[in-house]
LUMLOBA-963346 format. One record per residue (C-alpha): x, z, y; residue in three letters. Coordinates in steps of 0.1 Angstrom, whole numbers. Layout:
# LUMLOBA-963346
<site><u>X</u><w>Z</w><v>Y</v><rest>ALA</rest></site>
...
This chain:
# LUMLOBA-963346
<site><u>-666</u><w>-523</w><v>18</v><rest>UNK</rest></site>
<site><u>-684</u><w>-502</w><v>42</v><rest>UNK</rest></site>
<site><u>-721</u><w>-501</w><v>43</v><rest>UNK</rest></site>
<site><u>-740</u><w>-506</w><v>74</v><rest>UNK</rest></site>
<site><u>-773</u><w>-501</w><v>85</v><rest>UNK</rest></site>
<site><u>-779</u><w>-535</w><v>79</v><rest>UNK</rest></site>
<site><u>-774</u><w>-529</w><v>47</v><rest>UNK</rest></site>
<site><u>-798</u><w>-501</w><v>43</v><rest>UNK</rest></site>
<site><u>-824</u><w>-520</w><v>61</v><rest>UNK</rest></site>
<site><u>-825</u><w>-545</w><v>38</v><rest>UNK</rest></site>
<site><u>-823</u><w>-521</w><v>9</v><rest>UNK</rest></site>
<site><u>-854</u><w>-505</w><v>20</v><rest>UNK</rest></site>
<site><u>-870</u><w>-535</w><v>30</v><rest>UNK</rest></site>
<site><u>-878</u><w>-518</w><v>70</v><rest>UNK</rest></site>
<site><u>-857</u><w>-526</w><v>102</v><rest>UNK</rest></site>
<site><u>-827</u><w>-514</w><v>112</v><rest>UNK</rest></site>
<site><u>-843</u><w>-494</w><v>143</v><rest>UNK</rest></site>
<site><u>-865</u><w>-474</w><v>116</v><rest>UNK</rest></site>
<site><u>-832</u><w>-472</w><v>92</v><rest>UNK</rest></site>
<site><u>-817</u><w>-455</w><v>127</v><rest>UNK</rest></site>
<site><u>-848</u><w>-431</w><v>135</v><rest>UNK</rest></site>
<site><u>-841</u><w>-418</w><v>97</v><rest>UNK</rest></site>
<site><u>-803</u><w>-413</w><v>102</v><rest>UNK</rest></site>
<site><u>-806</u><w>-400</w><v>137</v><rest>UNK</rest></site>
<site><u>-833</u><w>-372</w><v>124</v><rest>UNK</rest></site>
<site><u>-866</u><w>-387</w><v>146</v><rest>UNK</rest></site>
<site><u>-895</u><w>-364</w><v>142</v><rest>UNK</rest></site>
<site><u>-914</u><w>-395</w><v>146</v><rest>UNK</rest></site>
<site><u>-905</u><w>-408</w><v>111</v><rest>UNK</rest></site>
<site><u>-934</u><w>-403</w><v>87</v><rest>UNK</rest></site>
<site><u>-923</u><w>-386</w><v>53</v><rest>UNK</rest></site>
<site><u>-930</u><w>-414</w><v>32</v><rest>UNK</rest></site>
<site><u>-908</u><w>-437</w><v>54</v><rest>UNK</rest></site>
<site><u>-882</u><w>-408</w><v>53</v><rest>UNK</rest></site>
<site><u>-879</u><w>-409</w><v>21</v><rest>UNK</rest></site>
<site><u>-877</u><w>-444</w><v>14</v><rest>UNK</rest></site>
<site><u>-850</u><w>-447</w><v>37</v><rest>UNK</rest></site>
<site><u>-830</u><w>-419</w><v>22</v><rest>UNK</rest></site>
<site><u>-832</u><w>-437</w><v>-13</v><rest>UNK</rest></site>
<site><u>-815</u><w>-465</w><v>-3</v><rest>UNK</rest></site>
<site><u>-790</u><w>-445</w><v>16</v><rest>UNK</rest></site>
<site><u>-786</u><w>-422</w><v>-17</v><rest>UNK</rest></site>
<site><u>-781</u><w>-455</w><v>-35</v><rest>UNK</rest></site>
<site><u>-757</u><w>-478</w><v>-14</v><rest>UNK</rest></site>
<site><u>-738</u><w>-447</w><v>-6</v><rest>UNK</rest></site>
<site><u>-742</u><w>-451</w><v>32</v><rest>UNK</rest></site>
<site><u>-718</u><w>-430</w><v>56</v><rest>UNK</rest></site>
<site><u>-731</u><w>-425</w><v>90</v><rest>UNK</rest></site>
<site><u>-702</u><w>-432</w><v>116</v><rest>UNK</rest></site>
<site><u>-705</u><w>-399</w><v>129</v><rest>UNK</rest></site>
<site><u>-677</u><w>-407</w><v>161</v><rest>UNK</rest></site>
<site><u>-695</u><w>-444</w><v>170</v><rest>UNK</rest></site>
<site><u>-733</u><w>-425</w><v>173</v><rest>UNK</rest></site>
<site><u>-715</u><w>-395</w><v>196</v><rest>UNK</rest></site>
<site><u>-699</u><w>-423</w><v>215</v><rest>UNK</rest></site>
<site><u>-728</u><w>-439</w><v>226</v><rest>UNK</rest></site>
<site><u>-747</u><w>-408</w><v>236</v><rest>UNK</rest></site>
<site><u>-714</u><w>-403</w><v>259</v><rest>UNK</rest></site>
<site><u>-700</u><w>-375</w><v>239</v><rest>UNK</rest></site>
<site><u>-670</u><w>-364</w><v>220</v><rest>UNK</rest></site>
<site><u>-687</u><w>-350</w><v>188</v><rest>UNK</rest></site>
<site><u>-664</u><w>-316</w><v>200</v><rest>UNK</rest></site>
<site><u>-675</u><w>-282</w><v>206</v><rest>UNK</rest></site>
<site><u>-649</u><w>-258</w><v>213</v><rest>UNK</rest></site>
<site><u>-650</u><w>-220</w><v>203</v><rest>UNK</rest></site>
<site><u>-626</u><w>-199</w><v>221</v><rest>UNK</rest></site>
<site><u>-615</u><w>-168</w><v>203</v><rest>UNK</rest></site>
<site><u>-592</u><w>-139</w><v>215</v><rest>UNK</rest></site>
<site><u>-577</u><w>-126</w><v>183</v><rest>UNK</rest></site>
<site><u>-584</u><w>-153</w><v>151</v><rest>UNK</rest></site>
<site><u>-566</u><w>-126</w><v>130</v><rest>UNK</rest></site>
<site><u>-588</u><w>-102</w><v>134</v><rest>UNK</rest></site>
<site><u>-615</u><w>-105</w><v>105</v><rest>UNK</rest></site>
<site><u>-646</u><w>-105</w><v>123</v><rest>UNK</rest></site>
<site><u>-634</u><w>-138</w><v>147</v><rest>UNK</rest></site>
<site><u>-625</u><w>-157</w><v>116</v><rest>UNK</rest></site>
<site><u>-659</u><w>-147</w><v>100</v><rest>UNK</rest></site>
<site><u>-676</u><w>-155</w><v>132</v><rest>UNK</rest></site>
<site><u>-657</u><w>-192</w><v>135</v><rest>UNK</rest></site>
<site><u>-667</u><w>-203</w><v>101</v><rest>UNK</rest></site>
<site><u>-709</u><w>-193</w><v>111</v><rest>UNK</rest></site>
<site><u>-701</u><w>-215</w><v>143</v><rest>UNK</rest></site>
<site><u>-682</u><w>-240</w><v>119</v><rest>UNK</rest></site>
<site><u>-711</u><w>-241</w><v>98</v><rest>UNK</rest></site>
<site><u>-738</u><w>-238</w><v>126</v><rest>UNK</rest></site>
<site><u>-725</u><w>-273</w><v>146</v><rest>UNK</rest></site>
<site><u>-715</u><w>-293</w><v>108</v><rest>UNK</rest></site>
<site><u>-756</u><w>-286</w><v>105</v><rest>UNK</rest></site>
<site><u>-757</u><w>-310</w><v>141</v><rest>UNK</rest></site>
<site><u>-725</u><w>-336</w><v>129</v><rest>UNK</rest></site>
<site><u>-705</u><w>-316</w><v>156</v><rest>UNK</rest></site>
<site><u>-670</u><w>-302</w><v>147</v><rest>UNK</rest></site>
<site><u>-654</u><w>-271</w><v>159</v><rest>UNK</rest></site>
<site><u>-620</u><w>-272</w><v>182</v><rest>UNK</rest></site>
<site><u>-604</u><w>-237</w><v>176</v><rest>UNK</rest></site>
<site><u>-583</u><w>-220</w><v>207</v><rest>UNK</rest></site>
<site><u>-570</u><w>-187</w><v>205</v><rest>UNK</rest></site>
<site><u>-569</u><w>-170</w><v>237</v><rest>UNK</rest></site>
<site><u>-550</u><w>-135</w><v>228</v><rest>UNK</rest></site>
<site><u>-576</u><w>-118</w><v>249</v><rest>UNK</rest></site>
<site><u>-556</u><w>-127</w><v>277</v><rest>UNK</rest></site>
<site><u>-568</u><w>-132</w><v>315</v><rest>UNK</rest></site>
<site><u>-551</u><w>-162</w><v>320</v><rest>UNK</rest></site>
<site><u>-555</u><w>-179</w><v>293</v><rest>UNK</rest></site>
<site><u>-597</u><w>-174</w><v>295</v><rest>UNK</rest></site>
<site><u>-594</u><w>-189</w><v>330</v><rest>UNK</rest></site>
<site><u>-579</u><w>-220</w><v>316</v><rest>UNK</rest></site>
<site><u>-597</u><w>-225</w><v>288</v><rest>UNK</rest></site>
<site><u>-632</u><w>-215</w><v>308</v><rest>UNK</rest></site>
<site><u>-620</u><w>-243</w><v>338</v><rest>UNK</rest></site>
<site><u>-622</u><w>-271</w><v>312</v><rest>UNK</rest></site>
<site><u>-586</u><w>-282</w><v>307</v><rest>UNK</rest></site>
<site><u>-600</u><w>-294</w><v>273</v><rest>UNK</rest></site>
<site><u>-629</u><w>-312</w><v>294</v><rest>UNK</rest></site>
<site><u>-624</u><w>-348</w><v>282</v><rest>UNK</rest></site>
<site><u>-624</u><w>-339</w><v>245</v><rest>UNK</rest></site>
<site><u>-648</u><w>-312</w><v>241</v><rest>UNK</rest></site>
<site><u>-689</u><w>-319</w><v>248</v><rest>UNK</rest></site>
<site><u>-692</u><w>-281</w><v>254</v><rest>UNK</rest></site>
<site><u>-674</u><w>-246</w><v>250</v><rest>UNK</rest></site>
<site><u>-683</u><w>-210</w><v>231</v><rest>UNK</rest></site>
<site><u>-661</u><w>-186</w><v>242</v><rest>UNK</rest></site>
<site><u>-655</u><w>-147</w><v>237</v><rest>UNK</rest></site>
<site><u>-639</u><w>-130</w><v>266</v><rest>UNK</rest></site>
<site><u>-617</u><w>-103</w><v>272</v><rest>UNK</rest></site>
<site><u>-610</u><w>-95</w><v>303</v><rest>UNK</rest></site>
<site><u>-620</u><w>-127</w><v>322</v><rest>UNK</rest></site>
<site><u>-635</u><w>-113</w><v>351</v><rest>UNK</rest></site>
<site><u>-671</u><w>-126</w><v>370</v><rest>UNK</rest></site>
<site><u>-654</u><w>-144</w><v>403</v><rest>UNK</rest></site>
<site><u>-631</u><w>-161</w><v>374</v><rest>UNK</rest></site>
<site><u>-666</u><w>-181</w><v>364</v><rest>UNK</rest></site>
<site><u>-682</u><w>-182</w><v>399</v><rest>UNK</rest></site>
<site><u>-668</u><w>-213</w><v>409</v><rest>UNK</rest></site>
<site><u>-661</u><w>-227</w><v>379</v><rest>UNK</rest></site>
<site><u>-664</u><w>-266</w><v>382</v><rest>UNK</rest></site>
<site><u>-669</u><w>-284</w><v>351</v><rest>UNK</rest></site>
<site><u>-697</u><w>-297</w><v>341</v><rest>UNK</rest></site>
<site><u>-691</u><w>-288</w><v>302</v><rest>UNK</rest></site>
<site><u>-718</u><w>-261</w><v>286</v><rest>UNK</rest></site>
<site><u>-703</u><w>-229</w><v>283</v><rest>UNK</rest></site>
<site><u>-717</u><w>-201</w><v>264</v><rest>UNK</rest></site>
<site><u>-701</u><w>-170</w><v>260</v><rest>UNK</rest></site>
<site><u>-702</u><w>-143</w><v>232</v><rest>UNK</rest></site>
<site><u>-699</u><w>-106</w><v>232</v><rest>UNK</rest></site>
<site><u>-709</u><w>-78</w><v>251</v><rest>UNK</rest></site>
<site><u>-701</u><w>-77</w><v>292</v><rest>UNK</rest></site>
<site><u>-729</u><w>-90</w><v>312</v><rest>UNK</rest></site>
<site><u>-712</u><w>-112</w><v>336</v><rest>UNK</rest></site>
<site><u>-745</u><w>-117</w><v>354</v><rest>UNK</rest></site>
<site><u>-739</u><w>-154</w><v>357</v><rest>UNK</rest></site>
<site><u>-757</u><w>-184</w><v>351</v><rest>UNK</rest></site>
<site><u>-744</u><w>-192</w><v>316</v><rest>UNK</rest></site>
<site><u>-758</u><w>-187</w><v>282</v><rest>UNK</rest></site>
<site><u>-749</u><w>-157</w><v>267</v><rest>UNK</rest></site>
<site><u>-753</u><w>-144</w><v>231</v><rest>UNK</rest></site>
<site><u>-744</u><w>-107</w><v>220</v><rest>UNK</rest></site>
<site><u>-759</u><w>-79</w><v>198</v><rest>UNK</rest></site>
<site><u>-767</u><w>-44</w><v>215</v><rest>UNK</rest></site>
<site><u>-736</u><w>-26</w><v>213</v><rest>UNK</rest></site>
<site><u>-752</u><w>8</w><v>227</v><rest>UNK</rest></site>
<site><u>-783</u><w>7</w><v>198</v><rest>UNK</rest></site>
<site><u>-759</u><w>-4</w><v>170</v><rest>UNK</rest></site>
<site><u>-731</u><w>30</w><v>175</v><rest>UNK</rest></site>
<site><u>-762</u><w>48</w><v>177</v><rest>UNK</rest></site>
<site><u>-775</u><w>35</w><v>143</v><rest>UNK</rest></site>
<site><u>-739</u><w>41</w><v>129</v><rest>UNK</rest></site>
<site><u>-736</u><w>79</w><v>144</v><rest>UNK</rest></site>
<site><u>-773</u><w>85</w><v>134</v><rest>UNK</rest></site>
<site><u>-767</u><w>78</w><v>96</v><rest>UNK</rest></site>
<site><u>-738</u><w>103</w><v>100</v><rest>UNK</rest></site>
<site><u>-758</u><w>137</w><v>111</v><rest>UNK</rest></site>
<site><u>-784</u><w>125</w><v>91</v><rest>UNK</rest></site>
<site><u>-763</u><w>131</w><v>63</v><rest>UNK</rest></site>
<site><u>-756</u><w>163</w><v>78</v><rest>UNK</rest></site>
<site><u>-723</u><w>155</w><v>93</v><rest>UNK</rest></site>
<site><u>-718</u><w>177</w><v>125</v><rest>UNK</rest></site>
<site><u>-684</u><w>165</w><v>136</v><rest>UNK</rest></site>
<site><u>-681</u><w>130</w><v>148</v><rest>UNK</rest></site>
<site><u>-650</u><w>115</w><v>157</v><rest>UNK</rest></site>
<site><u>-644</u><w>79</w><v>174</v><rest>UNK</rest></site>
<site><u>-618</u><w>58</w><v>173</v><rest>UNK</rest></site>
<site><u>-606</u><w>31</w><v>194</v><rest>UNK</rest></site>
<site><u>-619</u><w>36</w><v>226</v><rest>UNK</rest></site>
<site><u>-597</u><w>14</w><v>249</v><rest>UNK</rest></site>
<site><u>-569</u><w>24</w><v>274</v><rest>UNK</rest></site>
<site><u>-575</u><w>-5</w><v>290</v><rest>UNK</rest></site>
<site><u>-609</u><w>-19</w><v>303</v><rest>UNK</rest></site>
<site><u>-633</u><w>-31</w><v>275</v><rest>UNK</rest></site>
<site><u>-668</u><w>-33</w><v>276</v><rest>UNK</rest></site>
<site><u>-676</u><w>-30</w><v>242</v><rest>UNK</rest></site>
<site><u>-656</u><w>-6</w><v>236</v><rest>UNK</rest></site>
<site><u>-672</u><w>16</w><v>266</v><rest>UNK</rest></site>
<site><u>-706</u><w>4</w><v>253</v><rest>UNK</rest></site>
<site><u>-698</u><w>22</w><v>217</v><rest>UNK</rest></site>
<site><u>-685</u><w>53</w><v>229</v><rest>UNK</rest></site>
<site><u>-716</u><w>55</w><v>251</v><rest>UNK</rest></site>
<site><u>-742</u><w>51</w><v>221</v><rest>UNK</rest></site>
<site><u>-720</u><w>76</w><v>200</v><rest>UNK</rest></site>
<site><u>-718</u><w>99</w><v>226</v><rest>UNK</rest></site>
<site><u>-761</u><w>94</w><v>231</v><rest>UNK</rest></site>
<site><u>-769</u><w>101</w><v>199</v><rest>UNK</rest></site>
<site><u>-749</u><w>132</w><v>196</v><rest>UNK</rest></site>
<site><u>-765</u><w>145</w><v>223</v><rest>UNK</rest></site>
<site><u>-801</u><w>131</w><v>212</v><rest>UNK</rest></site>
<site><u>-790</u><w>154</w><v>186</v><rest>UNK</rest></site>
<site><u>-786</u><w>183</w><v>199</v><rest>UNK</rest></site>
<site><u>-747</u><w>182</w><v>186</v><rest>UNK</rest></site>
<site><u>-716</u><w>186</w><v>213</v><rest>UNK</rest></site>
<site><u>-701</u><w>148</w><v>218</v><rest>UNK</rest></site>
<site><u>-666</u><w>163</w><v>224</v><rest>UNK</rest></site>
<site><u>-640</u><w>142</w><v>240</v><rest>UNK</rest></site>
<site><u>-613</u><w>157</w><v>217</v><rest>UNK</rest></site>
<site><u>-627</u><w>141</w><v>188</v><rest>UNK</rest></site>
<site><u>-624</u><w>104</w><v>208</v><rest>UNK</rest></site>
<site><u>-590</u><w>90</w><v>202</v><rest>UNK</rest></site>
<site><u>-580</u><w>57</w><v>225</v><rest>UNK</rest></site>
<site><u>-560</u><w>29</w><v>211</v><rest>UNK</rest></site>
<site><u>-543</u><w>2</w><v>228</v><rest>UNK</rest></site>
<site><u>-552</u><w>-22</w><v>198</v><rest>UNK</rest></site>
<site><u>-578</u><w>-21</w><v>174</v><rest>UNK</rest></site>
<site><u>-557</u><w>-31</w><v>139</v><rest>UNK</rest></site>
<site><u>-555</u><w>-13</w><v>107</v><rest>UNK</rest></site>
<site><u>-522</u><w>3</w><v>120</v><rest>UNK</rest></site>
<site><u>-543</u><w>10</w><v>158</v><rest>UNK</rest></site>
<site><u>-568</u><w>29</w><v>135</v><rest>UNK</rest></site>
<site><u>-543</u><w>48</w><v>110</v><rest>UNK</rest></site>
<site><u>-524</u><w>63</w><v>143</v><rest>UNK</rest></site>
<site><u>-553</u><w>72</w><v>162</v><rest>UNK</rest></site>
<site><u>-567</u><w>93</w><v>131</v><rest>UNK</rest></site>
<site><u>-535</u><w>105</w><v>126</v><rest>UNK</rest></site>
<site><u>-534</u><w>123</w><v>163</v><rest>UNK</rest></site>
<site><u>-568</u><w>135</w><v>157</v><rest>UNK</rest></site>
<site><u>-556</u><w>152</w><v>123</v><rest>UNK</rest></site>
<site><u>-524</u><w>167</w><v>143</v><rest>UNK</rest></site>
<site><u>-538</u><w>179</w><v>170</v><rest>UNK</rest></site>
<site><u>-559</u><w>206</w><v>147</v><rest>UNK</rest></site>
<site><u>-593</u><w>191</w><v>144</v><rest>UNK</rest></site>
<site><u>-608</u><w>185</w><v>114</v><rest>UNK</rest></site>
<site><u>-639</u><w>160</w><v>118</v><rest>UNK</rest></site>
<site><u>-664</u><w>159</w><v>91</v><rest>UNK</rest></site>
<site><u>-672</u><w>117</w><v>101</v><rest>UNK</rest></site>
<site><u>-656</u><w>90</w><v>115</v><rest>UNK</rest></site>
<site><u>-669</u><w>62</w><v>134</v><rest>UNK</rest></site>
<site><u>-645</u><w>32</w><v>136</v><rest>UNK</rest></site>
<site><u>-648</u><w>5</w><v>164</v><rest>UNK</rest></site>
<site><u>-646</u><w>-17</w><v>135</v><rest>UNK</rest></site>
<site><u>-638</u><w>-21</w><v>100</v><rest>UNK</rest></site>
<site><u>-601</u><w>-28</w><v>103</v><rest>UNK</rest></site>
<site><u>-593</u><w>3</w><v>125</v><rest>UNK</rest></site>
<site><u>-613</u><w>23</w><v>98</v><rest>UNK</rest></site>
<site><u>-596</u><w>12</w><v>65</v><rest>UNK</rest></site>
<site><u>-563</u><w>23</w><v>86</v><rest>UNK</rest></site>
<site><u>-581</u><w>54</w><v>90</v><rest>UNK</rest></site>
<site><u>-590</u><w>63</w><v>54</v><rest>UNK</rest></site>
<site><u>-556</u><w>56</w><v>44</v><rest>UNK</rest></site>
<site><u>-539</u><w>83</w><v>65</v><rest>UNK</rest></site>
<site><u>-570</u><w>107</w><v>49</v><rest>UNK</rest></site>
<site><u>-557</u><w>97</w><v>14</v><rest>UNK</rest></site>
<site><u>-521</u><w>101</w><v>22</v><rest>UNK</rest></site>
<site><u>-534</u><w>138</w><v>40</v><rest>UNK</rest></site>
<site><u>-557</u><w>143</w><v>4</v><rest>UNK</rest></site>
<site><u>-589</u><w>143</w><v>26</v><rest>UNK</rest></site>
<site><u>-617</u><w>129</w><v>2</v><rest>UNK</rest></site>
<site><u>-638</u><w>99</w><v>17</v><rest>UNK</rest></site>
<site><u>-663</u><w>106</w><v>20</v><rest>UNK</rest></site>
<site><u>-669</u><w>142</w><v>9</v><rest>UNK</rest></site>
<site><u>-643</u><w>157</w><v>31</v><rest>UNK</rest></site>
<site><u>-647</u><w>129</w><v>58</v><rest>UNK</rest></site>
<site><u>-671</u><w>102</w><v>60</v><rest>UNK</rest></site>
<site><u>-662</u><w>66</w><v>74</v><rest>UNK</rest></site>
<site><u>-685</u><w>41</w><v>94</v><rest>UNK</rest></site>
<site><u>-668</u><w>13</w><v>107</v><rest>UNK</rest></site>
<site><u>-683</u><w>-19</w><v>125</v><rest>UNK</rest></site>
<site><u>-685</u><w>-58</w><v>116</v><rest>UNK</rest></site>
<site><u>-689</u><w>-56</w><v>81</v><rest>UNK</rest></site>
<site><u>-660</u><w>-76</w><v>75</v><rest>UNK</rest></site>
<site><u>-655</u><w>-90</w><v>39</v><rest>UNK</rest></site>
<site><u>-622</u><w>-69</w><v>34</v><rest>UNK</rest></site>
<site><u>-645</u><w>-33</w><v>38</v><rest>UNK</rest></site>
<site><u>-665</u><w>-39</w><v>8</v><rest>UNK</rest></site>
<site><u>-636</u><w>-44</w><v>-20</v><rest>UNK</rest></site>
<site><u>-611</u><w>-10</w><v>-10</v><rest>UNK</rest></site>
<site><u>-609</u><w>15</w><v>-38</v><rest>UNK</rest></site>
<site><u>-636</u><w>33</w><v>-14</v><rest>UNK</rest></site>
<site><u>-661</u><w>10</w><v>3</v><rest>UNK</rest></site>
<site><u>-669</u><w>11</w><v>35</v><rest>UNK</rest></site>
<site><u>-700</u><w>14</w><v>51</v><rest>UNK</rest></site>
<site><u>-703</u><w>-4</w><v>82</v><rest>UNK</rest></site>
<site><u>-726</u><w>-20</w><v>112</v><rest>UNK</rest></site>
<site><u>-733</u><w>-57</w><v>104</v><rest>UNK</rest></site>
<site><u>-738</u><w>-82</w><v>130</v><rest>UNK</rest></site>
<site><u>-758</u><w>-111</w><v>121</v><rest>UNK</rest></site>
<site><u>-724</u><w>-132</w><v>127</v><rest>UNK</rest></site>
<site><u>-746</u><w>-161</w><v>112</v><rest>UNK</rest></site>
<site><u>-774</u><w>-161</w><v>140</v><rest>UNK</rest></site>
<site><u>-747</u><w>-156</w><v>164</v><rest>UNK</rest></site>
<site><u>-730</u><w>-188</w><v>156</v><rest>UNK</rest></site>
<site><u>-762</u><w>-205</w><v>153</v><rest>UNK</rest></site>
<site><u>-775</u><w>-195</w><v>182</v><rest>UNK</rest></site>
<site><u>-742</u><w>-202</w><v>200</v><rest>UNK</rest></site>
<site><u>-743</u><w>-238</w><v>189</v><rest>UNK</rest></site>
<site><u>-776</u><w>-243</w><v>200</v><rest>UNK</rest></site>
<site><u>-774</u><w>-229</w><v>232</v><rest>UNK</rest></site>
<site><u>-744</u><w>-255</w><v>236</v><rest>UNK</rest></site>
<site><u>-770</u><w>-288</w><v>223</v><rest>UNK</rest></site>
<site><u>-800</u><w>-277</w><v>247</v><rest>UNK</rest></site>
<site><u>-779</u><w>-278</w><v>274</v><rest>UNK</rest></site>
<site><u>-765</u><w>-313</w><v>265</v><rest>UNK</rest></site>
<site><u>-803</u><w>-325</w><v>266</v><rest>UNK</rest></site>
<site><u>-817</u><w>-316</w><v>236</v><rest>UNK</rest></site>
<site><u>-857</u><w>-314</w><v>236</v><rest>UNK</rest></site>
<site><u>-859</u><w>-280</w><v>257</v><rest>UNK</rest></site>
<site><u>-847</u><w>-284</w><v>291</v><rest>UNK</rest></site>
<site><u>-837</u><w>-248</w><v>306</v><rest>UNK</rest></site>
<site><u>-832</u><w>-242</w><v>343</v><rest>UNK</rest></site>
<site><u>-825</u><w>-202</w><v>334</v><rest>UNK</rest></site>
<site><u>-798</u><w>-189</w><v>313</v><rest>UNK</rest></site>
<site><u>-808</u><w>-173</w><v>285</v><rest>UNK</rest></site>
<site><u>-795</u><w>-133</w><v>274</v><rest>UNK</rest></site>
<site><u>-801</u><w>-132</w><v>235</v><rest>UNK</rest></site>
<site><u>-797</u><w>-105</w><v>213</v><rest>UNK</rest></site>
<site><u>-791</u><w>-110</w><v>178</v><rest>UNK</rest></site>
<site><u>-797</u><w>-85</w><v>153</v><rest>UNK</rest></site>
<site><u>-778</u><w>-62</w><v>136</v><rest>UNK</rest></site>
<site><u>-778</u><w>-39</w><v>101</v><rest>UNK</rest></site>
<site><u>-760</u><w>-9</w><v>89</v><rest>UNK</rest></site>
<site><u>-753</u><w>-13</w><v>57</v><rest>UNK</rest></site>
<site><u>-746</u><w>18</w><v>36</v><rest>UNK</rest></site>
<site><u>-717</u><w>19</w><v>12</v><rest>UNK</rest></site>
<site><u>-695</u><w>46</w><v>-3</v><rest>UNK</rest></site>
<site><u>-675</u><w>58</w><v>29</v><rest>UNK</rest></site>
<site><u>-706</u><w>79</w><v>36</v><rest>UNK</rest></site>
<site><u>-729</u><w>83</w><v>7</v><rest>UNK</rest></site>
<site><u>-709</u><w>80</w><v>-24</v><rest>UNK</rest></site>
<site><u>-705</u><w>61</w><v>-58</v><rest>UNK</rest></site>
<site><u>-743</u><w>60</w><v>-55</v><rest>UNK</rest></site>
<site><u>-748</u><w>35</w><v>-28</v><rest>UNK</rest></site>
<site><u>-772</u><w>9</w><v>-20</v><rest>UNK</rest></site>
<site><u>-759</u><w>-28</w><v>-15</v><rest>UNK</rest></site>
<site><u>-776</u><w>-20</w><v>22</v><rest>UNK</rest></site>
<site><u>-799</u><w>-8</w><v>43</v><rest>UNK</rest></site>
<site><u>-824</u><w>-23</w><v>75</v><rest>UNK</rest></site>
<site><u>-814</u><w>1</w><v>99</v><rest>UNK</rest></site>
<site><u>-806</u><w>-8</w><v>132</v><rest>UNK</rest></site>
């Protein structure tokens, strides 16, 4: 038999509207009540209905995160951080993958999940400004990553410019003199552009050449994106002494075509990538790589999402947040001897 409030309330020996200021979380509540409460919750075994309390607020209980690629490692590490961020506020997740794909951001960004969701965290691609200028609906969106849209939405990214510069930094400071990057984009990517541009800055804070032979373009950013694009670096003559990746994936690919070649990592060549996905730090070699606080980003995201449902901050501005970000030093650039990390950035 299910337990009710009424049940609790008589367990405790209080009302049912102090039993209800407990379950809902009221600041209000003094400690000692709290924890009265919660032992006769413990003990009967209550169950909040978690649908019926969103119901009567007027709300779904459904935030949905909008992803453009949930194979790649970092969006799947980044969902479970929003996962976990919106379980800590009884709200679950609706997943939708968008492929990175124009259309498909317009659709999900004009609320065609409206009715079901209470608000929407998405990561564009190439959705473009006047796609969100008119936008209708009423649902909070948020949106993730890197191109300022310069609109009046929430918006939660890390500095893209200042984190290739850590990476590229950690490189000469090692004494590397030759540093390649991989994965710029053919097509239009802001993030993308942003890395080249803090790679190419610190070069040049440097005093080393930032030499557009050494950047190789890719149409993807895969394992297989990052294996070809070091592969036409190697062909074409050049011999880099360093690597940066525009993320972990591309630069795994790109070790294993400097194994097949029997270039050392990282004393021939040394590898940064980006994301600190969990896949860089169990490869023969391990790979150093700038970490994004993926957890603050999802937390942050989510509450971003509940203020703007009516939580106790009212906001007439949209808010630009920057989380942080690490590099965290592995083998791929200083050997067998590595750290578990460092507090660059």
């Amino acid at each position: 038999m299910r337990v009710s409030l009424k049940d609790v309330a008589a367990h405790a020996g209080v009302s049912i509207k102090t039993v209800s200021n407990v379950v809902n979380n009221y600041q209000h509540v003094t400690p000692a009540m709290r924890e009265r409460v919660q032992r006769s919750i413990d003990a009967l075994g209550y169950q909040p209905n978690l649908a019926a309390r969103h119901l009567r607020k007027g709300r779904t209980g459904i935030i949905a995160l909008a992803l453009p690629e949930l194979g790649n490692p970092y969006f799947a590490e980044l969902a479970a951080a929003v996962i976990d961020a919106a379980a800590a506020h009884d709200y679950i997740v609706l997943l939708d993958h968008t492929g990175g794909r124009r259309e498909q951001e317009i659709l999900v960004s004009q609320g065609f999940r409206a009715r079901v969701i209470d608000g929407l965290i998405l990561s564009p691609i190439e959705l473009e400004p006047e796609d969100l200028s008119d936008r209708a609906e009423k649902v909070p969106l948020v949106l993730l990553g890197e191109r300022d849209y310069d609109l009046p939405y929430d918006h939660i990214a890390i500095d893209n410019v200042a984190a290739a510069r850590t990476a590229v930094r950690h490189l000469t400071g090692l004494g590397r003199r030759e540093v390649a990057f991989i994965g710029a984009r053919r097509g239009r990517s802001e993030p993308a552009q942003l890395r080249v541009r803090g790679w190419r800055e610190e070069l040049t804070a440097a005093g080393l050449p930032a030499d557009d032979g050494l950047v190789a373009a890719t149409d993807g950013w895969g394992h297989a994106d990052g294996a070809a694009a070091m592969t036409r670096i190697l062909d074409s003559g050049r011999r880099p002494d360093a690597v940066f990746a525009y993320n972990d994936p591309m630069a795994i690919g790109a070790m294993r075509v400097l194994h097949e070649r029997g270039l050392r990592v990282p004393e021939d060549i040394a590898v940064v990538g980006f994301d600190d996905v969990v896949e860089g730090r169990f490869g023969a070699v391990t790979l150093t790589s700038v970490s994004p606080d993926k957890e603050a980003i999802g937390r942050l995201a989510v509450e971003s999402v509940l203020t703007r449902l009516g939580g106790n901050e009212v906001l007439t501005e949209p808010r630009r947040v920057r989380a942080d970000h690490r590099l965290v030093e592995r083998e791929s650039t200083v050997g067998r001897a590595a750290p578990g990390g460092t507090g660059q950035g």
